[in-house]
C-alpha positions in Angstrom: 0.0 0.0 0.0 1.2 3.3 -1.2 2.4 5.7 2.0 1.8 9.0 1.2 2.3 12.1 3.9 -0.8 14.3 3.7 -0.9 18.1 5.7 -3.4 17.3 8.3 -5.9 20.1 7.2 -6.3 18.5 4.1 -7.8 16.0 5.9 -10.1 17.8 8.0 -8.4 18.5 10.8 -8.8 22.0 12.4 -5.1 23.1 12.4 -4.5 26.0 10.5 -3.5 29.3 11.7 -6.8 30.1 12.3 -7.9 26.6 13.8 -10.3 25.6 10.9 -9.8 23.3 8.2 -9.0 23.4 4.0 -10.8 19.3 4.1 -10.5 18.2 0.7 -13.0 15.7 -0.4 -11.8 15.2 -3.8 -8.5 14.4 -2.6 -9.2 12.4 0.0 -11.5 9.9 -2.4 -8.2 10.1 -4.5 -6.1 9.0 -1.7 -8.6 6.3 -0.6 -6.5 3.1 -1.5 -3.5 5.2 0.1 -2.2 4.4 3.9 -2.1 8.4 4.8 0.2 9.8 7.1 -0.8 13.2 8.7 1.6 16.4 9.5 1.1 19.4 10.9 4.5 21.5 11.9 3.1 24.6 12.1 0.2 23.3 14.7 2.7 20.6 16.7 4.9 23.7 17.1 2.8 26.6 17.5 -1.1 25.4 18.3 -4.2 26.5 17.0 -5.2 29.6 16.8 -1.5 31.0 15.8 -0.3 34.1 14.2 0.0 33.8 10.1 3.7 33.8 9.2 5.3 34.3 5.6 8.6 33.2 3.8 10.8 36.3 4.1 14.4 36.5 2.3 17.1 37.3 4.7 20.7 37.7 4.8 20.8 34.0 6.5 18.4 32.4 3.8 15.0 32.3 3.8 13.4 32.2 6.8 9.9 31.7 8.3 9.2 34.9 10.1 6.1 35.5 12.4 3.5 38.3 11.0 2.9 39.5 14.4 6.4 39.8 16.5 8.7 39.2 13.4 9.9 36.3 15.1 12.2 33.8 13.3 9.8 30.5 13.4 11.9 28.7 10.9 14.1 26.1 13.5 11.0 24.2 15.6 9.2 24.0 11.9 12.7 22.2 10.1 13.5 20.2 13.6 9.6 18.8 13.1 10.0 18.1 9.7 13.2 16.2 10.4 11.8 14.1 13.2 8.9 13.3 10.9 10.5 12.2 7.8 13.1 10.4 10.2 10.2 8.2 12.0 8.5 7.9 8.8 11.7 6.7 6.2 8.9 4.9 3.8 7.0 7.5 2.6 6.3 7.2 -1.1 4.4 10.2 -2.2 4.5 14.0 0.0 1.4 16.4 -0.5 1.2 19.9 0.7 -1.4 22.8 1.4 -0.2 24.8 -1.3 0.8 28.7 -0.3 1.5 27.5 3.0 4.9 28.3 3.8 5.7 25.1 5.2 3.6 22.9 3.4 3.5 24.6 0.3 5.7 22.4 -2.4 6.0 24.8 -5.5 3.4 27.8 -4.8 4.9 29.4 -1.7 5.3 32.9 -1.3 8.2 34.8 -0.6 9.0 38.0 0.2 11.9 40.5 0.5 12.1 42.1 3.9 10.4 45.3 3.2 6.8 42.4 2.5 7.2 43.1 -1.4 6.2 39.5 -3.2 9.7 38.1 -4.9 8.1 34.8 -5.9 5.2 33.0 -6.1 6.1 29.8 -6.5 8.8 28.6 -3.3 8.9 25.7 -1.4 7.7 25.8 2.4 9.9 24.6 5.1 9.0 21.2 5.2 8.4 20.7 1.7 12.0 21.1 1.3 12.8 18.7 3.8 10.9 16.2 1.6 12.5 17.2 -2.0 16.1 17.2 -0.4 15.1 13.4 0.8 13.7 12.2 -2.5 10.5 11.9 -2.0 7.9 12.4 -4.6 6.1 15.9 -3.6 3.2 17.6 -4.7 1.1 20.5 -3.7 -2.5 19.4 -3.4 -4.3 20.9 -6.5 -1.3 19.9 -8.6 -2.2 16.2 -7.4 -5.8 16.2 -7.7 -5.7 18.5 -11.3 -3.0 15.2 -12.2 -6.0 13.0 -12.0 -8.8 14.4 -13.5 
C-alpha cells in the first residue's frame, strides 16, 4: 500500500493558523487506496489559533518569520519536519497545502524584507525537507488536477 504524507488540514483537521480546516474531499476519495500519514509542523509547534507567518528572504536564507512579533519561526518548523520524515523513512508520495509556507511544495510565497512579493512559486519549510530526501512531492491541487 502506497504511503503517502498528507498536511493534516487536508484532511479535516482544524489546524491551521486560524484553527479551521481546507478538508479536501476530492483528494481524500483520490487517496482512498493510500495508507495516509498526517503532519502538521506549524500546529505541533505553535497550536491553534496561531499568528500567520510568511517566507521572508534574509541575509541567513529564507526564513519563516512570524507576522505579528517578526519572530524567526523557521528552527521548531525544520526540527519537526526532520523528526517526521526520520520516523516515517517509507514515505512514497508527500502532498502539501499549497501557499503555505511550510507545506506549500511549489506555490509558496516569498518575500523580501520590506513584504514586497519576490516569488510565487517557493517551497515551504517542510516541503524542502521532503525534496532534499527524495520523496515524490506535490502540492494538493497539482495532485488532484493530475488526475482528472
Amino acid at each position: 500500500m502506497k504511503k503517502v504524507a498528507v498536511s493534516a488540514c487536508l484532511m479535516g483537521e482544524k489546524c491551521r493558523y486560524d484553527a479551521t480546516d481546507n478538508h479536501d474531499v476530492q483528494l481524500m476519495a483520490k487517496l482512498k487506496s493510500c495508507e495516509l500519514i498526517p503532519f502538521c509542523p506549524e500546529d505541533h509547534a505553535f497550536g491553534s489559533p496561531r499568528p500567520t507567518m510568511d517566507l521572508i528572504q534574509t541575509e541567513l536564507g529564507i526564513k519563516a518569520l512570524s507576522n505579528l512579533t517578526g519572530d524567526d519561526l523557521s528552527a521548531p518548523v525544520e526540527q519537526y519536519a526532520r523528526d517526521f520524515f526520520d520516523k516515517h523513512k517509507d514515505i512514497d508520495l508527500f502532498i502539501g497545502k499549497d501557499r503555505s509556507p511550510s507545506c506549500g511544495v511549489c506555490s509558496a510565497k516569498l518575500y523580501d524584507q520590506e513584504k514586497n512579493l519576490i516569488s510565487d512559486k517557493e517551497t515551504g519549510l517542510m516541503a524542502k525537507e521532503a525534496k532534499i530526501r527524495g520523496i515524490r512531492s506535490l502540492d494538493a491541487e497539482d495532485f488532484v488536477s493530475t488526475l482528472r
